[in-house]
C-alpha positions in Angstrom: 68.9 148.6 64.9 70.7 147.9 61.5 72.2 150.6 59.2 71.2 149.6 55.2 72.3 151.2 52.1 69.9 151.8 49.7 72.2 151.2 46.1 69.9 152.4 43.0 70.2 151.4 39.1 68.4 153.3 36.5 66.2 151.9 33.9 68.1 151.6 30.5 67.2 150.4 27.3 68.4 146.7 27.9 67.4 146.5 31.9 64.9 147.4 34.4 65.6 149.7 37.3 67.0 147.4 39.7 67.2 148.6 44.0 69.3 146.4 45.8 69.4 146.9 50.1 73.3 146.1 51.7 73.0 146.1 55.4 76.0 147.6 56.7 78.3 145.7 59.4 80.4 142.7 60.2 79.1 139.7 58.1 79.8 136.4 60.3 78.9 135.1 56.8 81.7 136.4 54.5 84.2 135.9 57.8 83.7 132.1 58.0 82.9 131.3 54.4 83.8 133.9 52.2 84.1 132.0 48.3 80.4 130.9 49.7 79.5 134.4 50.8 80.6 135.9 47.2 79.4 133.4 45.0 75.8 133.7 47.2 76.0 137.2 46.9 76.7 137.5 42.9 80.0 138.2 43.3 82.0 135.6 41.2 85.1 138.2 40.5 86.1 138.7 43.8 85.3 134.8 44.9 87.7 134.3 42.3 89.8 136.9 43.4 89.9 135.5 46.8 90.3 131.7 46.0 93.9 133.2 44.3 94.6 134.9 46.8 94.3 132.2 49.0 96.0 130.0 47.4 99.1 132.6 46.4 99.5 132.9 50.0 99.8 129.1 50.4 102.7 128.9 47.9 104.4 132.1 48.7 104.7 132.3 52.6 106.3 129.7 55.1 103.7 126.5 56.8 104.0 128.5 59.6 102.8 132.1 58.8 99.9 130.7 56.4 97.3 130.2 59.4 98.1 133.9 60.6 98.0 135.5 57.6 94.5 133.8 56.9 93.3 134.6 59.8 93.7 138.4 59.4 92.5 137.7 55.6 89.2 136.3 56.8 88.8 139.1 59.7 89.7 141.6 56.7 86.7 140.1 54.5 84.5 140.0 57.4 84.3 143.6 58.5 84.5 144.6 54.5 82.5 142.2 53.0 79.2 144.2 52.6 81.9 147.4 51.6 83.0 145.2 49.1 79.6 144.3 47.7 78.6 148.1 47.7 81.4 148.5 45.3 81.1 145.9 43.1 77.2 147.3 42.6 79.3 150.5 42.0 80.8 148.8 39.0 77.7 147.9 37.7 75.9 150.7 37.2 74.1 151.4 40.8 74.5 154.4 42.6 74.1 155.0 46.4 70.6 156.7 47.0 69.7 156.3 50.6 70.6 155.5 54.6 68.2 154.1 56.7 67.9 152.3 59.9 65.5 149.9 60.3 65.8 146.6 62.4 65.7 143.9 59.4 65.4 144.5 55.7 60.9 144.5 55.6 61.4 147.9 57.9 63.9 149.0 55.9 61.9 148.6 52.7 59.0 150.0 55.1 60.8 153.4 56.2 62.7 153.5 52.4 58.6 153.6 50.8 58.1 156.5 53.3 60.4 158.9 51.9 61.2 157.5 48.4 58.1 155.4 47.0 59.4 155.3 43.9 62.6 153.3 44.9 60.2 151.1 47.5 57.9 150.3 44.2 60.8 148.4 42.7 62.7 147.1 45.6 59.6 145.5 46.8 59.0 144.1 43.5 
């Protein structure tokens, strides 16, 4: 079983309530590829920030610590990847409305229209 975040944004005069589902855990994703994983997931700031990152550590420390330091970047991004993306919907208006646990994302919508239809109505749709 999976752990999801149910992340809410009102309706305002200029957009439509908006419920977005971050499944909680290590992302292999964001670990292997993570300027991918950002750009795929909407998050062009921190691709950005991390393709600066990257390449500030490049410049800055010696040929030989580079690979190490990357390394413990890309574990970093993997095990906070979905924390990060939970924040940056922070940013942007959504707040955090519900847990569940549900094996893939359907029975998470499933078990989410069980306690709050309202939220299921427009994640579903």
């Amino acid at each position: 079983m999976r752990v999801w975040t149910v992340h809410g944004r009102p309706a305002s005069e200029r957009k439509a309530p908006r419920v977005v589902l971050v499944r909680d855990g290590f992302s292999w994703g964001a670990f292997l590829f993570p300027t991918i994983w950002f750009l795929w997931n909407g998050l062009i700031a921190l691709a950005a920030m991390h393709f600066a990152l990257v390449a500030l550590l490049g410049a800055l420390l010696p040929v030989a610590a580079v690979p190490f330091a990357l390394a413990g970047l890309q574990c970093f991004i993997g095990f906070e990847a979905r924390n990060l993306q939970a924040w940056w919907l922070g940013l942007q208006g959504f707040r955090p409305e519900a847990v569940l646990v549900a094996r893939d994302e359907d029975a998470a919508v499933l078990n989410l229209a069980s306690f709050r239809p309202d939220l299921a109505r427009v994640a579903a749709g």
